[in-house]
DOSETOR-924960 format. One record per residue (C-alpha): chain; residue in one letter; x, y, z. Coordinates in steps of 0.05 Angstrom, whole numbers, m for minus. Example, Ala and Ser with C-alpha at 12.3 -4.5 7.8 and 13.67 -1.06 7.14 Angstrom:
<recs>
 chain resn     px     py     pz
     A    a    246    m90    156
     A    s    273    m21    143
</recs>
This chain:
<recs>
 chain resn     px     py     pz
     A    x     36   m748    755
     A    x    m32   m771    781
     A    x    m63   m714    768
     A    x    m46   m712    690
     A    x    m68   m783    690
     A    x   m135   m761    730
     A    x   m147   m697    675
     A    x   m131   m750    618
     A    x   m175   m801    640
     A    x   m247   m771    635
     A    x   m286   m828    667
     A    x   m241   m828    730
     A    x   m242   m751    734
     A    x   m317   m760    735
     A    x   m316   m809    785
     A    x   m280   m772    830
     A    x   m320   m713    828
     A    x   m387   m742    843
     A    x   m361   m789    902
     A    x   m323   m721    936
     A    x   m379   m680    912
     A    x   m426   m726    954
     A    x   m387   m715   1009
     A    x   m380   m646   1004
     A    x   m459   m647    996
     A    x   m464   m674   1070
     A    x   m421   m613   1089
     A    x   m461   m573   1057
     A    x   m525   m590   1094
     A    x   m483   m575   1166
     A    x   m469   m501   1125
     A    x   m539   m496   1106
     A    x   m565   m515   1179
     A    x   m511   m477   1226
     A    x   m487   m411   1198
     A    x   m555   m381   1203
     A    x   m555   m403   1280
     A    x   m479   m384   1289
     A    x   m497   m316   1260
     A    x   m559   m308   1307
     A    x   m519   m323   1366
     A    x   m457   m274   1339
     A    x   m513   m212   1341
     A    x   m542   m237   1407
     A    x   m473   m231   1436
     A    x   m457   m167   1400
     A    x   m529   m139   1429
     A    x   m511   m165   1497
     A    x   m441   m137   1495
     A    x   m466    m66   1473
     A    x   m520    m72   1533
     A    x   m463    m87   1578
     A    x   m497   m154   1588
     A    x   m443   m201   1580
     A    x   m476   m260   1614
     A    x   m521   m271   1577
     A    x   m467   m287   1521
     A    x   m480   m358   1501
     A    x   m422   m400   1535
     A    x   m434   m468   1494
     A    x   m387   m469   1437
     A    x   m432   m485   1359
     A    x   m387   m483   1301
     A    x   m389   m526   1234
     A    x   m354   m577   1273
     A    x   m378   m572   1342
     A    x   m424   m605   1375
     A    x   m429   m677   1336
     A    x   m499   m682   1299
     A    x   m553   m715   1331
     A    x   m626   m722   1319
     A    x   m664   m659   1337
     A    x   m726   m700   1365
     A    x   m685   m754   1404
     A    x   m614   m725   1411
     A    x   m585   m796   1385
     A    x   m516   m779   1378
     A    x   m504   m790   1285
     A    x   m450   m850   1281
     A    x   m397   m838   1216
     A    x   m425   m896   1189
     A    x   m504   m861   1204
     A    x   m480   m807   1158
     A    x   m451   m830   1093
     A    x   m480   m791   1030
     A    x   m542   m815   1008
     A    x   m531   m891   1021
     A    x   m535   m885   1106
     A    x   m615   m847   1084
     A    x   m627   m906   1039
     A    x   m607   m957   1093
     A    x   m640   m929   1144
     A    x   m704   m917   1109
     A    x   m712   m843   1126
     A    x   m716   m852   1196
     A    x   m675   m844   1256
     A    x   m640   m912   1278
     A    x   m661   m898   1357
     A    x   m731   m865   1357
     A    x   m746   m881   1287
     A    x   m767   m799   1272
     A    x   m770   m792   1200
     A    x   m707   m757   1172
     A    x   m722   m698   1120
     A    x   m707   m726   1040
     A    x   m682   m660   1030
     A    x   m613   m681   1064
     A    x   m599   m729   1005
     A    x   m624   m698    961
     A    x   m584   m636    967
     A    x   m517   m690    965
     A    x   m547   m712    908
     A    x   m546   m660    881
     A    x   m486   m627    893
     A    x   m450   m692    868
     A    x   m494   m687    793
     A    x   m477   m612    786
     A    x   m415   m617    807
     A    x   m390   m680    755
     A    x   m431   m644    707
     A    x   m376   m583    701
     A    x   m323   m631    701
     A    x   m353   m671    647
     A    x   m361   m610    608
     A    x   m305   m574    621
     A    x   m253   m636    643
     A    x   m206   m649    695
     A    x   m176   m571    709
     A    x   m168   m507    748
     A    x   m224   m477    707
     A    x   m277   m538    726
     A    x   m253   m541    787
     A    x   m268   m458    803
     A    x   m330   m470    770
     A    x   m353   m538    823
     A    x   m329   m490    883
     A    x   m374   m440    860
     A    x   m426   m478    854
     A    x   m418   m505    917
     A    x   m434   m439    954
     A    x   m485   m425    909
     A    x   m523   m484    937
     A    x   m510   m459   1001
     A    x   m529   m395    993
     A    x   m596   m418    954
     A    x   m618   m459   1016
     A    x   m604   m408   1069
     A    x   m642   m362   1029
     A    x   m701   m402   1024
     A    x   m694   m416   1102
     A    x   m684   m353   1135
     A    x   m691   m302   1073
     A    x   m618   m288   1085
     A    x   m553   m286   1041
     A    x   m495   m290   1086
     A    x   m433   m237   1082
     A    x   m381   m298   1102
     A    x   m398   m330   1029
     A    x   m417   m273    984
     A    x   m363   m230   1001
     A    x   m304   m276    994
     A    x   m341   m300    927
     A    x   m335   m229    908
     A    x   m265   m226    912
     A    x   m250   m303    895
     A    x   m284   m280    828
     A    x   m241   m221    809
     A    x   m179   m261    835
     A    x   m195   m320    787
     A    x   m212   m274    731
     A    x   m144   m238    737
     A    x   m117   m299    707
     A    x   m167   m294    652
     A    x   m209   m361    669
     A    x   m280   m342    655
     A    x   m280   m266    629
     A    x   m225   m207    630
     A    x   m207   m173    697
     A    x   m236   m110    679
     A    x   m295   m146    656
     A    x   m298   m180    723
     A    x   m277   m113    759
     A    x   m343    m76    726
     A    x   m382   m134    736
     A    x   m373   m132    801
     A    x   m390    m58    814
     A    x   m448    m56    753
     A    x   m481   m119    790
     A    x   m484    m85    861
     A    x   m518    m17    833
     A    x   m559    m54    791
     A    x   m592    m80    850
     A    x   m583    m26    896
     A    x   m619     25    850
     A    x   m672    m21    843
     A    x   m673    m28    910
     A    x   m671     46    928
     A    x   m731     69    861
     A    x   m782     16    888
     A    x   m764     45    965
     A    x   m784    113    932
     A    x   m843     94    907
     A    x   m881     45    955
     A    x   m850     61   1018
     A    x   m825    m21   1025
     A    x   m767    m53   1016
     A    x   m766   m102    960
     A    x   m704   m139    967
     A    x   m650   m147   1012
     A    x   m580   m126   1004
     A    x   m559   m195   1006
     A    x   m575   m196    935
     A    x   m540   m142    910
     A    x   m471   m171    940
     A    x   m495   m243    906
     A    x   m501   m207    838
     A    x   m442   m171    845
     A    x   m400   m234    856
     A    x   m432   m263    799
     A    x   m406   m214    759
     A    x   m343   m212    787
     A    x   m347   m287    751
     A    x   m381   m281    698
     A    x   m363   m214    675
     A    x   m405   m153    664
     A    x   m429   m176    602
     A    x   m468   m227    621
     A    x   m513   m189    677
     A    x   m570   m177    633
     A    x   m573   m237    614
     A    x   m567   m278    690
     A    x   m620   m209    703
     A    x   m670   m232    661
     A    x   m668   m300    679
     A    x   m672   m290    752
     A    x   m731   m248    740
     A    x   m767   m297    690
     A    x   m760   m353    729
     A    x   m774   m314    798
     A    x   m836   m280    761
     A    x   m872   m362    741
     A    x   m854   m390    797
     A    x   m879   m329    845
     A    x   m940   m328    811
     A    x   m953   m407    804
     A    x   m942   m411    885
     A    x   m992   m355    895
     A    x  m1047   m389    846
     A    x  m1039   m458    884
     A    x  m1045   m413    955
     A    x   m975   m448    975
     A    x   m948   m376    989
     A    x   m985   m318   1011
     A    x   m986   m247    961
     A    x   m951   m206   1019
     A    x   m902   m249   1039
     A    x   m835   m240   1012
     A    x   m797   m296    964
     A    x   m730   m302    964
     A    x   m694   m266    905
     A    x   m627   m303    928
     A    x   m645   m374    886
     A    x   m673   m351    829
     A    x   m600   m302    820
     A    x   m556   m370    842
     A    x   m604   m407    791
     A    x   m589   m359    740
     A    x   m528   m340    750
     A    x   m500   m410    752
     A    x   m532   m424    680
     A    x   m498   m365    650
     A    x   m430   m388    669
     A    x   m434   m451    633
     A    x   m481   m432    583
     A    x   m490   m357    581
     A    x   m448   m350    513
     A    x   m491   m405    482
     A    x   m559   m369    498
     A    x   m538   m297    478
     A    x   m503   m328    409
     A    x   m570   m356    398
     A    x   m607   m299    422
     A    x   m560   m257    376
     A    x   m582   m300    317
     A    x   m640   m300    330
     A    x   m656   m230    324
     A    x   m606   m236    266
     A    x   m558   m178    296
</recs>
C-alpha cells in the first residue's frame, strides 16, 4: 500500500509533510485573519437580534472561504498562482503585484513555519497516527498562538474540540492513559480558574482570560495530567523573561495585558514531544 511505503520511506514521509504543511500554513493565516472577524460579526448579530434589530445583521456572507483574498490597501483580487506558500512572497518581493503595498513577512513566515514543525514530528516520531495527531495539534496551536497575540482572544471553536479530540485520542492510549487525559483535562481548567478567581480576590482585576484555562485543559487532555506542572512552569518562565524584557525595551506598556495563550501553546507543545525527557532529567538531577 502507499501508505506503508510512505511510513517506510522516511525521506518521502518528510517530504510530504513539509510541502502539505506549507500549504496548510497558508490556511492557517486565512484562520488566523477571519475567525476573529467572523466571531465579531456572530455577536453583532446576536446583539442585534436580542435588540430586535435585525437589520442591522450583516447581509454579506465572510467565511474561511468566502470572499476570495485580495489586498486590503488596493482590493487586487490574490490569483492561485499569487498565493503559493512562501515561493509567490519570494517572487513577488513582498509587495502587492498591482499597487506594489508591501505584504507583511509574517505570512511566510508563519508557512514556514508550520511546514518545519510540522516535518519535525514526523521526523521524530515517523510516518503514523501518533505523528500525525501530534502535526494536527500543532496546527491549532499556531492558530490559536496568533489570534491570541492579535485580539487577546482564544477561540471556543478550536479549544473546545481540542479538548475532546485529546481525550478521544488518548482513549486509544497514544500519548498518556485515558484517565490520565480525563484528569488532565479537569486538573488543567481549575488550575487556571483558581488562579484566576485568588488574584480576582485580591486585586480586584482580572488576570487572565478564560480562554486559557480551556487551552490548558486540552493540553492536558493530551498530554496527561502529569505533565501540567511541568507545561505550568514553562509557560510561566518563559511568559515571566519575555514580559519583563518587552517592558525594559518600552515595546509594551506595564498595564497592558500579554497574552498568556502563546507562552501555554509554547509550552505545552514542548512537553508533548519532550516533556518525559526534561522531567527524567529533572528527576536525575535532583537525584530522586
Amino acid at each position: 500500500m502507499i501508505l506503508d511505503y510512505i511510513s517506510l520511506t522516511p525521506w518521502l514521509a518528510i517530504s510530504i509533510a513539509f510541502i502539505f504543511s506549507l500549504l496548510v500554513g497558508s490556511f492557517l493565516n486565512v484562520v488566523i485573519y477571519r475567525l476573529p472577524v467572523m466571531m465579531e460579526r456572530e455577536w453583532e448579530e446576536q446583539i442585534a437580534e436580542l435588540n430586535g434589530n435585525t437589520a442591522t445583521a450583516s447581509e454579506d456572507r465572510f467565511n474561511l472561504s468566502v470572499p476570495a483574498s485580495t489586498c486590503p490597501h488596493c482590493q487586487h483580487k490574490i490569483r492561485w498562482y499569487e498565493n503559493i506558500p512562501v515561493i509567490s512572497y519570494l517572487l513577488l518581493r513582498g509587495a502587492c503585484s498591482s499597487c506594489k503595498a508591501t505584504i507583511s513577512i509574517r505570512y511566510p513566515v508563519i508557512e514556514l513555519v508550520t511546514a518545519l514543525m510540522s516535518s519535525y514530528i514526523v521526523f521524530s516520531f515517523g510516518f503514523n497516527l501518533i505523528s500525525l495527531s501530534l502535526v494536527f495539534l500543532t496546527w491549532c496551536l499556531i492558530c490559536l498562538t496568533m489570534i491570541d497575540v492579535d485580539h487577546q482572544l482564544l477561540p471556543d471553536k478550536i479549544t473546545l474540540p481540542l479538548i475532546w479530540l485529546g481525550l478521544i485520542i488518548n482513549s486509544f492510549e497514544y500519548f498518556t492513559s485515558l484517565p490520565q487525559a480525563l484528569w488532565g483535562a479537569v486538573l488543567g481548567y481549575l488550575s487556571l480558574w483558581s488562579i484566576y478567581w485568588l488574584f480576582k480576590l485580591l486585586t480586584g482585576k482580572e488576570g487572565m482570560g478564560y480562554g486559557d484555562f480551556k487551552l490548558l485543559s486540552a493540553l492536558g487532555a493530551w498530554a496527561g495530567a502529569s505533565m501540567l506542572p511541568l507545561i505550568i512552569l514553562l509557560s510561566s518562565l518563559v511568559g515571566a523573561i519575555l514580559g519583563i524584557t518587552m517592558i525594559l525595551l518600552r515595546r509594551h506598556e506595564a498595564q497592558n495585558p500579554i497574552p498568556f495563550g502563546p507562552y501555554l501553546a509554547c509550552a505545552g507543545w514542548i512537553a508533548m514531544l519532550w516533556g518525559n525527557e526534561i522531567t527524567g532529567f529533572y528527576l536525575h538531577f535532583l537525584q530522586v
